[in-house]
Backbone bond lengths (Angstrom), bond angles and torsions (degrees), N, CA, C in turn:
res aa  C-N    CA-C-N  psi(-1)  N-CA   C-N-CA  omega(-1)  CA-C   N-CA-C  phi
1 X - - - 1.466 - - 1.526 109.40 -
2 X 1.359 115.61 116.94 1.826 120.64 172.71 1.381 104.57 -83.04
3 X 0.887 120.59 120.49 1.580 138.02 143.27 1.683 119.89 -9.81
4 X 1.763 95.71 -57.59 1.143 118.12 -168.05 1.640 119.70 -63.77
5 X 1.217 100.16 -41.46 1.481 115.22 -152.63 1.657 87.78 -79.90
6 X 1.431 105.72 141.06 1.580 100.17 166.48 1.637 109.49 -112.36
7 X 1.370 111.55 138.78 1.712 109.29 -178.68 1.305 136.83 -51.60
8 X 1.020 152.01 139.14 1.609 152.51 -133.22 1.894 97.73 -110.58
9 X 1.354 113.76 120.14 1.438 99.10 -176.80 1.580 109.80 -53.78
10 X 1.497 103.31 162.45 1.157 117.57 -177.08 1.833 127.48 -59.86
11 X 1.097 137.78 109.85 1.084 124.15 -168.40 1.807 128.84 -75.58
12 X 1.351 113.53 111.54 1.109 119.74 -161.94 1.950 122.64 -43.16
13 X 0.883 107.77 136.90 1.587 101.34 176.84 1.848 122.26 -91.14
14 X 1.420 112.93 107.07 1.475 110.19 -168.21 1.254 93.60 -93.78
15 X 1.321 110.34 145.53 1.851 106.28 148.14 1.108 118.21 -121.38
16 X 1.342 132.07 147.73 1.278 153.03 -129.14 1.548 103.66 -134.51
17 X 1.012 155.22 122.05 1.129 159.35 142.50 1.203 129.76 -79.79
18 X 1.663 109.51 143.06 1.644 108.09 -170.70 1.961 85.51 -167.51
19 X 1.845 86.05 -178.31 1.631 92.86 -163.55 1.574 111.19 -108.07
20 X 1.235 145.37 120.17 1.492 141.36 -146.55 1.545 114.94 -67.25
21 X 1.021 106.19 19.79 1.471 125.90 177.74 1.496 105.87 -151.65
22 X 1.705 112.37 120.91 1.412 139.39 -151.18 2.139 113.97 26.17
23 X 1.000 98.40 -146.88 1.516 102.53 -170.85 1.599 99.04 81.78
24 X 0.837 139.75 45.55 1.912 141.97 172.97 1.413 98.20 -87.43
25 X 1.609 129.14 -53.81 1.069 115.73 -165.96 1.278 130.70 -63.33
26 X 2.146 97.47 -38.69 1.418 105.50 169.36 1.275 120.79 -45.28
27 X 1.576 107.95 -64.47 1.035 118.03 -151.21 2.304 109.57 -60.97
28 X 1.044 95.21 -22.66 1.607 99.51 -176.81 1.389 103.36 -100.26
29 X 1.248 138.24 8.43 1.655 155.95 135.50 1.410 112.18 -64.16
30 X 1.583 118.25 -46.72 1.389 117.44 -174.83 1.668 97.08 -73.44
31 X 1.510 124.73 -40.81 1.024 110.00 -129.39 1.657 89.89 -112.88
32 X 1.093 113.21 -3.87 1.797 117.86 143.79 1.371 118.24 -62.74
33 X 1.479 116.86 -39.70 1.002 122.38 -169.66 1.357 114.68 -70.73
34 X 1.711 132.34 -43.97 1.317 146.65 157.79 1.652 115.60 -49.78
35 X 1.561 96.49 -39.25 1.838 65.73 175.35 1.191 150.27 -113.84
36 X 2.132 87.07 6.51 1.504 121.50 138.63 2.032 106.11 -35.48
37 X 1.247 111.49 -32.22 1.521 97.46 -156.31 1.508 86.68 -107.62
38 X 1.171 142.53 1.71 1.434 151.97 162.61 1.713 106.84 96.33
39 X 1.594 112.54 39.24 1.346 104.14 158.59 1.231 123.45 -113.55
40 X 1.324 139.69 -164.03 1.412 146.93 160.19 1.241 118.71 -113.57
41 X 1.222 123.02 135.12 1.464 129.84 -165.77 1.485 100.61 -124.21
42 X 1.763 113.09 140.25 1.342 138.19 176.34 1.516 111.66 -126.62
43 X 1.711 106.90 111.92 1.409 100.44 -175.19 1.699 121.59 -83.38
44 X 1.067 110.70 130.92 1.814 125.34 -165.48 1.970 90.12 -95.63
45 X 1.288 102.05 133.90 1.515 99.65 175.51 2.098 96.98 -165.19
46 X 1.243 106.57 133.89 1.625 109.36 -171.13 1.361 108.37 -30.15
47 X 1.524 117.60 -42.68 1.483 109.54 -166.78 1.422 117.37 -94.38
48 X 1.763 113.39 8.79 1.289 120.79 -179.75 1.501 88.33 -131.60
49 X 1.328 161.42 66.85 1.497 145.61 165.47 1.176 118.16 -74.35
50 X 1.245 110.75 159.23 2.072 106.89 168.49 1.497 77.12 -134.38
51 X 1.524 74.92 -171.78 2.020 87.20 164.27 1.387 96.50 -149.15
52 X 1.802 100.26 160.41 1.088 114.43 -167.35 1.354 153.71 -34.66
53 X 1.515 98.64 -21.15 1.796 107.53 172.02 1.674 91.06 -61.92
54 X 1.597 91.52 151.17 0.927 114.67 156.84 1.798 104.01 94.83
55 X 1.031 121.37 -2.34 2.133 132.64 -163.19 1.681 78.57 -126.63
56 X 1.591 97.15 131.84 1.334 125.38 154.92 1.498 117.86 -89.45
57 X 1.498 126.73 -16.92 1.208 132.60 -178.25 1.588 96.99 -136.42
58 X 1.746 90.77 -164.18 1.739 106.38 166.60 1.888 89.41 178.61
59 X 1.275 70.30 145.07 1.707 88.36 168.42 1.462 105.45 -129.64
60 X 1.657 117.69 124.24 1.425 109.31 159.56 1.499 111.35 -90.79
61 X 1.847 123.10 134.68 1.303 115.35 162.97 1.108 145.73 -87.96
62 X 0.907 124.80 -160.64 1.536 124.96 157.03 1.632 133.89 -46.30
63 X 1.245 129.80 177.78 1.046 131.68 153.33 1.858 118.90 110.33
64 X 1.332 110.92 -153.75 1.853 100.99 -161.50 1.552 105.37 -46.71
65 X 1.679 104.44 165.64 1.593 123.39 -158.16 1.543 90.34 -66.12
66 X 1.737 120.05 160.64 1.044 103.82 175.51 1.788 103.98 -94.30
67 X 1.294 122.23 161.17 1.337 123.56 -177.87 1.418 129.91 -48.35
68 X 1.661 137.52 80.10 1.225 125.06 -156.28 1.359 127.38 -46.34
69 X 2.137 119.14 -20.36 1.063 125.39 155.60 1.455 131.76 -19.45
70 X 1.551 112.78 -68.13 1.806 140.39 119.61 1.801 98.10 19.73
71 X 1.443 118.47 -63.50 1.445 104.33 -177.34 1.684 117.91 -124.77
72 X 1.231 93.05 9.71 1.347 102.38 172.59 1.782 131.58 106.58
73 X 1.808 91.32 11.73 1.647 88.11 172.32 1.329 117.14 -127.58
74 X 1.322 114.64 -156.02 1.856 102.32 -170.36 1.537 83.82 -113.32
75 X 1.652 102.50 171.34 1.446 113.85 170.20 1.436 137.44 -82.19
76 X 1.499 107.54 119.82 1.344 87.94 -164.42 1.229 121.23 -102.45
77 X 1.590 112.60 142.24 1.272 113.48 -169.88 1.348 140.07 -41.24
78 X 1.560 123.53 149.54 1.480 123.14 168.96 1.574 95.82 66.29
79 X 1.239 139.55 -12.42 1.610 122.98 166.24 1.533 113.27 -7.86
80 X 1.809 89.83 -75.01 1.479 81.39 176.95 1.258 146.50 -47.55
81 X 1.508 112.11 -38.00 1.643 133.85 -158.65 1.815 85.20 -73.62
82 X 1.284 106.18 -53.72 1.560 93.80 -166.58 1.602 126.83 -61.49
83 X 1.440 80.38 -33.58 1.889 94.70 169.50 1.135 133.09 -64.00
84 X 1.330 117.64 -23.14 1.608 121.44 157.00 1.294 99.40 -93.95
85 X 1.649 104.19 116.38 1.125 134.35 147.12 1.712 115.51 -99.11
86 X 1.381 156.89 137.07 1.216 165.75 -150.07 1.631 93.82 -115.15
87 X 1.462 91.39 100.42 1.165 103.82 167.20 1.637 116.80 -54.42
88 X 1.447 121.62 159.26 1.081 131.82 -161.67 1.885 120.49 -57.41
89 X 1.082 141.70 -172.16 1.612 119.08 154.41 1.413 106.68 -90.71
90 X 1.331 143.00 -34.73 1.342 150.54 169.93 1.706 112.04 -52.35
91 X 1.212 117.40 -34.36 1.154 135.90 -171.08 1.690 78.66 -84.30
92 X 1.448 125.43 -96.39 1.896 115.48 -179.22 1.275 108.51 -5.30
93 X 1.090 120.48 -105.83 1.418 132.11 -169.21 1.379 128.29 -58.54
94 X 1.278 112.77 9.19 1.677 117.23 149.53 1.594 105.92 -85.31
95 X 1.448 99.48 -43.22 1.774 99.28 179.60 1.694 104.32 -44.36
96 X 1.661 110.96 -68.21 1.667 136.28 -173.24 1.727 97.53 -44.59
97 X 1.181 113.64 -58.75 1.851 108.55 -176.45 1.567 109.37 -55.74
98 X 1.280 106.33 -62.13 1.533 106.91 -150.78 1.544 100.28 -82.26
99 X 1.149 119.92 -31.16 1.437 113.21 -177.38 1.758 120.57 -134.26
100 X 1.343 98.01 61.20 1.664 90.38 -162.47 1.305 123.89 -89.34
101 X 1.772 122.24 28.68 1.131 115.63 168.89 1.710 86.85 -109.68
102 X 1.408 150.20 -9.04 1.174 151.37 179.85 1.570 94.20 -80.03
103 X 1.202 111.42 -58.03 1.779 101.06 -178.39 1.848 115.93 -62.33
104 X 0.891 113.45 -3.32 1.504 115.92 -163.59 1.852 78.37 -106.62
105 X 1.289 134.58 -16.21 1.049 129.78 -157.95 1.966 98.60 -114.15
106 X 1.336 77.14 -5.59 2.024 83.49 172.87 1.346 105.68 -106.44
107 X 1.807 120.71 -28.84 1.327 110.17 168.09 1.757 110.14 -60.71
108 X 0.977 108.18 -63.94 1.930 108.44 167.26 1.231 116.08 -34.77
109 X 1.246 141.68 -28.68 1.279 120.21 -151.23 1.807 73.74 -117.87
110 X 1.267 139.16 -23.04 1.401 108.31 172.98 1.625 124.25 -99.26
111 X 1.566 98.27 49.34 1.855 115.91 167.19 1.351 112.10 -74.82
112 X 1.407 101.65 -4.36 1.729 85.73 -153.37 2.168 99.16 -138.22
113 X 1.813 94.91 4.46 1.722 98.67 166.90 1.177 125.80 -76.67
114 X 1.422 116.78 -23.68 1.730 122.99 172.58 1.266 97.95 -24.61
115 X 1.330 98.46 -73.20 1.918 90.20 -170.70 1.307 127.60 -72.08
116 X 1.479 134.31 139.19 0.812 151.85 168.77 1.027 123.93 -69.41
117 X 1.524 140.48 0.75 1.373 143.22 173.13 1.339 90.28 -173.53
118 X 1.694 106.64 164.17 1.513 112.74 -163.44 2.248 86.26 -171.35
119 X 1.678 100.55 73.92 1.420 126.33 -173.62 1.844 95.96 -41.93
120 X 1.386 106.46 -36.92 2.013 96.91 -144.60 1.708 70.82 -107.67
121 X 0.892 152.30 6.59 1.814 140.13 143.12 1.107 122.77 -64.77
122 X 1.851 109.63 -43.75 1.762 121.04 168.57 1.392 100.46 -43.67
123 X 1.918 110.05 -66.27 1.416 107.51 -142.17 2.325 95.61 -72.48
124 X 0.949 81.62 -49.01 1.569 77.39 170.76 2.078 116.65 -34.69
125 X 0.870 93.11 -71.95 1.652 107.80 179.33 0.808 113.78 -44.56
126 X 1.960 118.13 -84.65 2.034 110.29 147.20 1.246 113.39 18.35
127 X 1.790 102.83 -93.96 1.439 112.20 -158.59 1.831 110.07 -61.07
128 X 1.612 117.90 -15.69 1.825 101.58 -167.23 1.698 78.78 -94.23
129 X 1.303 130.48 -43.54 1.746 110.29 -161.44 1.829 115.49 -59.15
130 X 1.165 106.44 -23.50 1.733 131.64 -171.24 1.727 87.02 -72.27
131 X 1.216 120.96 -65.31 1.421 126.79 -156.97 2.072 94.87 -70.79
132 X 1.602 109.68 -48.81 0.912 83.49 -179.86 1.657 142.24 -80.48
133 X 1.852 102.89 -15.09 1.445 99.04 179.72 1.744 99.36 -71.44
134 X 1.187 125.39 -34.02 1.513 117.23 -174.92 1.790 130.19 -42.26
135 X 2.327 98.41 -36.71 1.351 94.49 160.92 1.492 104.28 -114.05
136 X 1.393 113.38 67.60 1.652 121.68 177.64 1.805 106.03 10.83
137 X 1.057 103.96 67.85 1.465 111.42 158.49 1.333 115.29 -91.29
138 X 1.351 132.87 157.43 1.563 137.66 -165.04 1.929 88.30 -74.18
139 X 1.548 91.35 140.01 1.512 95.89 165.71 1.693 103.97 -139.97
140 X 1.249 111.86 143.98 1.723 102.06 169.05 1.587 92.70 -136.87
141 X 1.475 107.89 122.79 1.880 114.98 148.34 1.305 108.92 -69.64
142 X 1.095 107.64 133.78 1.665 128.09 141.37 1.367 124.08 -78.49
143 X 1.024 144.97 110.04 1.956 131.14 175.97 1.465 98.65 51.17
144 X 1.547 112.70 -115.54 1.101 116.44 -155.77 1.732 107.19 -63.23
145 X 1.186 107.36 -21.20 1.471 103.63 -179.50 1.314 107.58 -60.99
146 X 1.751 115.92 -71.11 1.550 96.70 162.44 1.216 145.36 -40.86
147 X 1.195 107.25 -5.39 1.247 90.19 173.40 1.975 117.61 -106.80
148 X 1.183 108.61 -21.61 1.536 125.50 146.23 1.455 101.14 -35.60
149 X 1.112 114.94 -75.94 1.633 116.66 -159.44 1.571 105.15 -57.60
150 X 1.232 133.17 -26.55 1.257 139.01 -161.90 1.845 89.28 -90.00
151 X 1.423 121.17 -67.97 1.316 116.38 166.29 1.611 124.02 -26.93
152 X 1.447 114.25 -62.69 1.321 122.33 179.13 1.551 87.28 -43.26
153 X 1.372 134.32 -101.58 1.281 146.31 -163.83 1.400 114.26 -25.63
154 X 1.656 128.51 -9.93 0.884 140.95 -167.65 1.387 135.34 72.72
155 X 1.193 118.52 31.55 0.910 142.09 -172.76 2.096 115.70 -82.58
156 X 1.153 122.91 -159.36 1.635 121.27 170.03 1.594 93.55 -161.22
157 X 1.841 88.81 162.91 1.366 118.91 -170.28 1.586 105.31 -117.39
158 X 1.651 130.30 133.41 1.264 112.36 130.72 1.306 136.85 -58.66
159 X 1.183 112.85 107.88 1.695 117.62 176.02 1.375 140.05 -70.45
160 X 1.755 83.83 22.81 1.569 118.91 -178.02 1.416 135.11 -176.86
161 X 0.944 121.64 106.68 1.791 115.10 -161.38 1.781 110.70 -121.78
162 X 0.900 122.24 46.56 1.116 136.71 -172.82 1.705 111.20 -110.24
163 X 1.603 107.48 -2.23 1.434 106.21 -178.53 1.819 88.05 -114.80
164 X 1.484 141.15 23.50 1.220 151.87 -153.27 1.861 98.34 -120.73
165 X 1.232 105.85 -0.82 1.878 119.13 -147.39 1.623 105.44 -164.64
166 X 1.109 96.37 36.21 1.945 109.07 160.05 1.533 97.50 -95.56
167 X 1.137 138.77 -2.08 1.477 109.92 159.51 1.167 122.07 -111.68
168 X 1.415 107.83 -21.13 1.782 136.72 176.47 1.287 134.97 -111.87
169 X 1.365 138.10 111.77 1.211 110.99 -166.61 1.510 138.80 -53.12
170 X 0.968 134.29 161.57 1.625 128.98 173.45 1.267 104.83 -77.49
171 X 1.603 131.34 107.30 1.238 122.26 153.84 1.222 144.93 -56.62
172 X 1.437 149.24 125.39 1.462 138.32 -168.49 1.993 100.24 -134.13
173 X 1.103 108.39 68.84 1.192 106.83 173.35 1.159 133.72 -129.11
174 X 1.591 152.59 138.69 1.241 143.45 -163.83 1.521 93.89 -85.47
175 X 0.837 118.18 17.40 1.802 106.95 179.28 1.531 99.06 -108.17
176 X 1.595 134.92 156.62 1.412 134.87 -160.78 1.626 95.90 -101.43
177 X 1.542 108.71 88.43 1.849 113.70 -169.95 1.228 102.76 -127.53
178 X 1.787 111.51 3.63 1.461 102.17 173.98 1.550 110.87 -108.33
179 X 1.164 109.54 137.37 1.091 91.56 179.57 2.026 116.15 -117.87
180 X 1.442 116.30 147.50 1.573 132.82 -160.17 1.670 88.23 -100.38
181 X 1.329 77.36 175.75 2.064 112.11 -179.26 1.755 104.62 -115.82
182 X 0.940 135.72 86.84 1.433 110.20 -174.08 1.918 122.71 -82.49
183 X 0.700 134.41 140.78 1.700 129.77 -164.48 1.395 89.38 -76.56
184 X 1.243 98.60 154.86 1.456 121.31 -163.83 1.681 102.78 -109.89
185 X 1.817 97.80 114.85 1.112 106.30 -171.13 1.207 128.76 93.90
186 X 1.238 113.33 28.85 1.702 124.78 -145.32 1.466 87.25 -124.68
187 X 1.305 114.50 154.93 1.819 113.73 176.74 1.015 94.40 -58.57
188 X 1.308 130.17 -44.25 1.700 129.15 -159.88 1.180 127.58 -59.81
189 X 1.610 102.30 -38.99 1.591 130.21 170.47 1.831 91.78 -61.22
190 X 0.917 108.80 -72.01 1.836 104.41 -175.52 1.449 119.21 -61.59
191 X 1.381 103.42 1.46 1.995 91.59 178.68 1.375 102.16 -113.65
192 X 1.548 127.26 -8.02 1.756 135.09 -177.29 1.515 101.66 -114.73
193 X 1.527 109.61 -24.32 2.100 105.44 170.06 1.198 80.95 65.12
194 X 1.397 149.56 78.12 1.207 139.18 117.59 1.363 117.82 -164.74
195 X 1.413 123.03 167.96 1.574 121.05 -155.47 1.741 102.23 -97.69
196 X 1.747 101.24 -42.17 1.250 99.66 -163.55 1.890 87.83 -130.49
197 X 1.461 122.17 132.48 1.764 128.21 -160.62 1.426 81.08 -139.94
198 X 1.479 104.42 134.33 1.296 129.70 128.47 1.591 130.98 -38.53
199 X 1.219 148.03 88.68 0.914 140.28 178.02 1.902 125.92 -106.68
200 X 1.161 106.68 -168.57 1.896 97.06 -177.20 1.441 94.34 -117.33
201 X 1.341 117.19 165.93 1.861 128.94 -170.56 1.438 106.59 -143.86
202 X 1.805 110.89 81.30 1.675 84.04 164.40 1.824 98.58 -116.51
203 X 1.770 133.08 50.59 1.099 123.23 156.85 1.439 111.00 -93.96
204 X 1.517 111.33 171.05 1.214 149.52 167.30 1.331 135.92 -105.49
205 X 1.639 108.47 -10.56 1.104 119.08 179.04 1.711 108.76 -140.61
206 X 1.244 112.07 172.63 1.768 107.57 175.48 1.424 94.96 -163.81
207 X 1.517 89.87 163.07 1.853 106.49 170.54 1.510 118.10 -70.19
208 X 1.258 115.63 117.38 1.067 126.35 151.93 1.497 135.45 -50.34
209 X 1.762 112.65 -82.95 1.218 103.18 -177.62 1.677 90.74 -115.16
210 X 1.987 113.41 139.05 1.290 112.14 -176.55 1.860 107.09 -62.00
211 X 1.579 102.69 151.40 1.625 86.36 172.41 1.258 120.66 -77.75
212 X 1.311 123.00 -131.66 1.432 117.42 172.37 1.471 125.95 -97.51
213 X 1.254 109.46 137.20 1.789 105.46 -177.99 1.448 98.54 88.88
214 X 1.587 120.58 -4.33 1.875 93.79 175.91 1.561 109.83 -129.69
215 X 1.174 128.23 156.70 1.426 140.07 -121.66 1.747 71.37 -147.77
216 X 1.873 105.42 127.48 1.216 114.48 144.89 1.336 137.69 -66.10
217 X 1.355 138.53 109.08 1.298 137.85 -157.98 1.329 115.51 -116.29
218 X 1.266 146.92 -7.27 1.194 164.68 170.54 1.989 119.67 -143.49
219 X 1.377 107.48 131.67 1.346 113.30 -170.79 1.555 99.75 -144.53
220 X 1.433 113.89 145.21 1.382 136.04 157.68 1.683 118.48 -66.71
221 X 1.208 128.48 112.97 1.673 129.66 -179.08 1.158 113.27 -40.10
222 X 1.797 130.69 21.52 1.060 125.39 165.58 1.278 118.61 -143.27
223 X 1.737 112.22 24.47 1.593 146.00 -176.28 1.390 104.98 63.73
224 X 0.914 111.73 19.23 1.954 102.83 158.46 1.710 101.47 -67.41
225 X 1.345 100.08 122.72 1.830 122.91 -174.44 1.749 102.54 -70.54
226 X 0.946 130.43 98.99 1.788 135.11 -174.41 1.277 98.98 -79.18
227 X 0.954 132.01 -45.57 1.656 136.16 -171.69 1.390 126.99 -170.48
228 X 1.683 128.83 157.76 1.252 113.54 -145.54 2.139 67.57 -153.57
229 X 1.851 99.51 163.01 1.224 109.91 -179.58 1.604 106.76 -144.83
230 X 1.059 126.37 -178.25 1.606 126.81 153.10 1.542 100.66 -157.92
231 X 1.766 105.09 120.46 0.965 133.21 -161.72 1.324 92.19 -72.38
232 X 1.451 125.26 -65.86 1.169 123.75 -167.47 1.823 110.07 -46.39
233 X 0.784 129.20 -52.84 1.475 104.77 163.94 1.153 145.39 -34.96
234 X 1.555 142.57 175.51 1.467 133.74 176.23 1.609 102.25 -81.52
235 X 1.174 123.88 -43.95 1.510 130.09 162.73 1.501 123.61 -164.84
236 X 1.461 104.71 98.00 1.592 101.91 177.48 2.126 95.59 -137.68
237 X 1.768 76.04 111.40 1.588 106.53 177.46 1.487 112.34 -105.96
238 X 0.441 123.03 147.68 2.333 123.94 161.87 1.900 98.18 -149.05
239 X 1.458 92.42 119.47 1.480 100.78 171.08 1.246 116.73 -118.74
240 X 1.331 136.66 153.39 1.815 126.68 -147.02 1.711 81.85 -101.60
241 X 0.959 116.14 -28.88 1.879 111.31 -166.23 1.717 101.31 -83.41
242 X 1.234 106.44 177.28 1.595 124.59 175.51 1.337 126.02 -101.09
243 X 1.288 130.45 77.43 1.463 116.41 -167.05 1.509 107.70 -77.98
244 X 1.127 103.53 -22.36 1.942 93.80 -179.92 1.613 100.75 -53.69
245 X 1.339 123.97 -7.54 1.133 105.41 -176.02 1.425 116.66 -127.31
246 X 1.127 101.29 21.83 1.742 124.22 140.31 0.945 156.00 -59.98
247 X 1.436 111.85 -2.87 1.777 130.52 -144.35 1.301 102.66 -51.08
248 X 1.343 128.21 -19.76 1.559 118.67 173.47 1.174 122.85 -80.11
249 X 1.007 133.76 -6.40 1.620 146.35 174.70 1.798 119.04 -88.63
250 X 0.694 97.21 71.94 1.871 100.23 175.24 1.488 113.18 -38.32
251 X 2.009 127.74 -23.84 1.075 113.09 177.61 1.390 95.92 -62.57
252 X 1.587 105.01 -55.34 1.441 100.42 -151.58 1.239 119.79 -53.87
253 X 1.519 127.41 -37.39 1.460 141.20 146.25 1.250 118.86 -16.41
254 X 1.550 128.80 -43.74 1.086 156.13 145.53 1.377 102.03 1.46
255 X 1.521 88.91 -70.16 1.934 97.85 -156.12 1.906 96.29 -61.43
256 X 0.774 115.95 -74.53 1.521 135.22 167.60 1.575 115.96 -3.51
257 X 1.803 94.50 -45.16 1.555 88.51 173.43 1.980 104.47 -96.66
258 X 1.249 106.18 -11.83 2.162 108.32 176.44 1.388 64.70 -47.40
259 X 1.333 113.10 -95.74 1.687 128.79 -143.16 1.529 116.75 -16.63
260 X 1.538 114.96 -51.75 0.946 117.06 -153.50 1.860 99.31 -81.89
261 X 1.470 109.67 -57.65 1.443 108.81 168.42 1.409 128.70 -17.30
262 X 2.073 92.84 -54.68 1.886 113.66 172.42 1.650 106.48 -42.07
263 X 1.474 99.20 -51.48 1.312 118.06 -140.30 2.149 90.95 -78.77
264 X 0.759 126.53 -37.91 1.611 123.21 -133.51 1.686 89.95 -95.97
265 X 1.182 121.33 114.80 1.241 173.12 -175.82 1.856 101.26 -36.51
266 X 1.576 123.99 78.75 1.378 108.79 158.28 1.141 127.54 -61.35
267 X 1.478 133.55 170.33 1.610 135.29 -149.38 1.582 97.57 -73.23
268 X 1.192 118.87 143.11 1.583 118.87 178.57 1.277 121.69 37.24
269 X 1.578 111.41 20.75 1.817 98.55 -174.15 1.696 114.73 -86.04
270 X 2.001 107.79 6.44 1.574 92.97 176.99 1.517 91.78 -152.18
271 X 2.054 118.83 45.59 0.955 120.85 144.46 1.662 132.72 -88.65
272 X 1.100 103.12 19.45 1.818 106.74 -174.70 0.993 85.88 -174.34
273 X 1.782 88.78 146.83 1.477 117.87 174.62 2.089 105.06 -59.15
274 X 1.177 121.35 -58.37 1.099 108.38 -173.45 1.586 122.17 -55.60
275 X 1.381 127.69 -24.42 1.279 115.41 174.85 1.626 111.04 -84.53
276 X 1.139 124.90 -4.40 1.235 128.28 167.26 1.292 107.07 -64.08
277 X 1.315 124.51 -62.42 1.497 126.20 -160.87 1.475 86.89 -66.61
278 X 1.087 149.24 -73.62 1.395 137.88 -135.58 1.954 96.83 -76.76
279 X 1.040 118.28 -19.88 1.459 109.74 167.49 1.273 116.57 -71.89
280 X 1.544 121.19 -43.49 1.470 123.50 170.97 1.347 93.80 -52.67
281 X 1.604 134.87 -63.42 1.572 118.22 -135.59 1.670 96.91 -76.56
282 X 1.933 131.14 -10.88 1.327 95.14 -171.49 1.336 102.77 -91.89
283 X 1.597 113.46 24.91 1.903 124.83 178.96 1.452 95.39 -72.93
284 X 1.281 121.78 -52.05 1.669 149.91 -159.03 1.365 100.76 -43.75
């Protein structure tokens, strides 16, 4: 033992969620991305779950629609069929040139869209976002995560946005060609430093109405909802785009390190029930 050396704070533990069939790319995108920001990441997937003791954060990700049951309607047909549209060939091979370990990272990450719902991911997810807004632990959605988190809260989804883009096309690209509105003054606005971001689009669906407690903070120039927050928490973000698959963007990086800051563990502040409550109440 040196005298000298002083100890390195503790590095926070995120967990990451994904679906036990594909999600590889995300998940080793997210989890570059965390420890670029100095955390450690544990991947959560139905056929591997934990639960929350023991996670200073959580990230929900990407991937199949969440179950409209979830908010109370039936499914409506051909969603899918209509939603893949085939992107252009110019559109391919700008992806393949300019970024072709990101496109090889969009073939991976769409192993696991075939399906259209993925029931034992809901109930899994459900149960960690419930556990975690209750002891305000940092949470961030990605796509489908936001839009989970907005459900949990009670919120609704369009289960189709393709009538949002009769004058414009619908973008679906891992490259950052869409571009958002960000609300002014919004954590979000202060954790990306900018008003109006380029971002990437590979959903099919978006939030409709925010649930409760969260505030739309980013919008598409034709009110497609990009992302939603609730301040009153220590950190609960959901953004419709993918920043793990941004790595060139330092805003987006941004978020990655909020999280982790949110996330990373002062001395005894989530060994007893009583210092918990009094950390939640100076959230209040």
């Amino acid at each position: 033992m040196t005298g000298s050396r002083r100890p390195l704070p503790d590095k926070p533990l995120i967990g990451v969620t994904g679906p036990d069939k594909g999600g590889r790319a995300a998940w080793w995108a997210t989890r570059w991305a965390l420890s670029r920001a100095g955390a450690r990441a544990c991947w959560i997937r139905p056929g591997q779950p934990r639960d929350i003791d023991g996670l200073d954060g959580l990230i929900i990700g990407g991937g199949a629609d969440v179950s409209p049951h979830l908010y109370g309607e039936k499914q409506i047909e051909h969603v899918l069929e209509q939603a893949r549209q085939a992107s252009s060939l110019r559109k391919k091979l700008l992806t393949l040139v300019v970024f072709p370990l990101i496109f090889l990272f969009r073939i991976a990450l769409s192993g696991h869209t075939s399906k259209t719902e993925d029931h034992a991911r809901d109930e899994l997810e459900s149960r960690l976002i419930r556990e975690a807004i209750a002891r305000d632990l940092p949470v961030l959605g990605i796509c489908r995560g936001a839009q989970l988190i907005n459900v949990i809260l009670g919120g609704s989804l369009h289960q189709q946005i393709l009538d949002f883009y009769t004058e414009s096309p619908q973008i679906r690209s891992v490259l950052p060609r869409k571009q958002v509105e960000l609300l002014q003054g919004s954590r979000l606005e202060q954790i990306l430093q900018c008003s109006c971001c380029h971002v990437n689009a590979l959903h099919r669906q978006a939030i409709k109405e925010p649930g409760l407690g969260l505030q739309v903070v980013a919008r598409e120039a034709n009110g497609v909802i990009q992302a939603v927050e609730n301040s009153q928490k220590q950190f609960l973000i959901g953004v419709q785009w993918h920043p793990e698959f941004m790595p060139q963007s330092e805003g987006q990086f941004s978020l990655f390190q909020a999280l982790t800051r949110a996330a990373r563990p002062a001395p005894k502040a989530r060994e007893s029930g009583p210092d918990l409550n009094k950390a939640g109440s100076r959230q209040r």
